[in-house]
C-alpha positions as CSV (number, residue, x, y, z in Angstrom):
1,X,-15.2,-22.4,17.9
2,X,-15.4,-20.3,14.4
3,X,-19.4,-20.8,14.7
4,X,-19.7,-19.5,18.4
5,X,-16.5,-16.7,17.8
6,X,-18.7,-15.2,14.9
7,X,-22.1,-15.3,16.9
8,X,-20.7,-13.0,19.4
9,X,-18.9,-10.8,17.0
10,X,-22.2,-10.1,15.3
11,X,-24.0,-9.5,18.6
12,X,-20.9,-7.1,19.6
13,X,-22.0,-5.5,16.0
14,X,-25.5,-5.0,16.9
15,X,-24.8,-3.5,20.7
16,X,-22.6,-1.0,18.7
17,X,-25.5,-0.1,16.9
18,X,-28.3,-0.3,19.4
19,X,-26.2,1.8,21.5
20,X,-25.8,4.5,18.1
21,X,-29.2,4.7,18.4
22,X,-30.2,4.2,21.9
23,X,-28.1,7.7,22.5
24,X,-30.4,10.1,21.2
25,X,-33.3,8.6,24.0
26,X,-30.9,7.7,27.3
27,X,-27.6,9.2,26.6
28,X,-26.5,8.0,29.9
29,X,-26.8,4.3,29.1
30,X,-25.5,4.4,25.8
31,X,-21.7,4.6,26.3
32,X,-21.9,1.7,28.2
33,X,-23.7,-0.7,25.9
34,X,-21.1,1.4,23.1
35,X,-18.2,0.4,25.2
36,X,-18.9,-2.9,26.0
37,X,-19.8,-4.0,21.9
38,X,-16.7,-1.9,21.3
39,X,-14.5,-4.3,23.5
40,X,-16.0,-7.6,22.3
41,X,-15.5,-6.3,18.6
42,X,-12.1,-5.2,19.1
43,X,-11.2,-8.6,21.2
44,X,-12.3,-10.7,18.5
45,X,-10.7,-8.9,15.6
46,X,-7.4,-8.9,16.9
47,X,-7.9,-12.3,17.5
48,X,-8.6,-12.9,13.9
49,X,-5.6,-11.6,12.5
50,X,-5.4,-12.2,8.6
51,X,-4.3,-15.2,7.4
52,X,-3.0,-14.4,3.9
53,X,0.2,-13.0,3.0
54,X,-0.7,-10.6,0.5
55,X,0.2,-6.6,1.3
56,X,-3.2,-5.6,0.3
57,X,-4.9,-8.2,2.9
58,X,-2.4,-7.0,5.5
59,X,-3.7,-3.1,4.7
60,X,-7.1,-4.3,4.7
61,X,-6.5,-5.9,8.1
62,X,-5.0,-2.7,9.0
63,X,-7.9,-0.6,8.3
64,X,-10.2,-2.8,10.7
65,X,-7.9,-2.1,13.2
66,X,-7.6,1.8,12.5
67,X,-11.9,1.5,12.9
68,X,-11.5,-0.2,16.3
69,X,-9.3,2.2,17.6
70,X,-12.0,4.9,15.9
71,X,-14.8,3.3,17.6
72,X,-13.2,3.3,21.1
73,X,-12.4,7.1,20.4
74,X,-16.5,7.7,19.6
75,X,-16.7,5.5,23.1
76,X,-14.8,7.9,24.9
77,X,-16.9,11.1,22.7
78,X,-20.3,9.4,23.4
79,X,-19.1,9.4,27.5
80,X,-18.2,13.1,27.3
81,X,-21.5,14.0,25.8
82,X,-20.0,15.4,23.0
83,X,-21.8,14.8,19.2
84,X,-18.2,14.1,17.6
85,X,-18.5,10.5,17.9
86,X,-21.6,10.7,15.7
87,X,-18.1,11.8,12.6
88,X,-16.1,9.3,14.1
89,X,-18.0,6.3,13.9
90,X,-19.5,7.2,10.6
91,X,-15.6,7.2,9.0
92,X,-14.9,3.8,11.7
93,X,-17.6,2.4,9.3
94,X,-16.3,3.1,6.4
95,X,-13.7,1.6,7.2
96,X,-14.8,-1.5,8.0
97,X,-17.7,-2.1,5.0
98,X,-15.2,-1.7,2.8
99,X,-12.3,-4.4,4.4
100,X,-15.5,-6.5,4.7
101,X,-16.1,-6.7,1.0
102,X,-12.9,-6.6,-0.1
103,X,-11.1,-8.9,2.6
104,X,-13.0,-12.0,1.7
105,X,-12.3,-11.4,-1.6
106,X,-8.4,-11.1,-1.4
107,X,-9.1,-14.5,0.7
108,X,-10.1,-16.0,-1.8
109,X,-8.1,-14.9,-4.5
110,X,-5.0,-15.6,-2.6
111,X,-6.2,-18.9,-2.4
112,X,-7.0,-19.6,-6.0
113,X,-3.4,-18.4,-6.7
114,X,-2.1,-21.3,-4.4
């Protein structure tokens, strides 16, 4: 299940990206590939809560949330044809390289300490 769940959480990744990319040649297509990889990725992260008990995990958690709810935002931008979401998803990314280097990290960590 943990196999197949992270397949299709990377693929979600990739449509988010295609689509990023895809905008600036069919804008009209675009937001639906965006929206679609933005609704798989934001299934399977809350779906995934974090494990750990530490406050820092929790925060880091937290801030993948925050870039889900950023990336459904840029959705909504990309559909109104506006060039905000281009901002938006850039600080949603943030976000989420960072809590995915330093989330498996506290993981561990946590662990260790146990």
């Amino acid at each position: 299940m943990r196999k197949s769940k992270d397949i299709i959480f990377q693929i979600s990744g990739v449509a988010i990206l295609l689509a990023a990319i895809l905008y600036f040649f069919l804008p009209e297509f675009a937001p639906w590939l965006m929206a679609a990889g933005v609704i798989v990725f934001t299934i399977i992260t809350a779906k995934s809560p974090y494990e750990g008990k530490s406050i820092r995990g929790k925060r880091l958690f937290t801030f993948r949330v925050f870039a889900c709810v950023l990336m459904a935002v840029a959705t909504y931008f990309m559909f109104r044809q506006r060039n905000e979401w281009v901002v938006i998803m850039l600080i949603a990314g943030v976000f989420l390289t960072y809590s995915a280097f330093v989330l498996p990290r506290e993981l561990s960590r946590e662990k260790k300490e146990e």
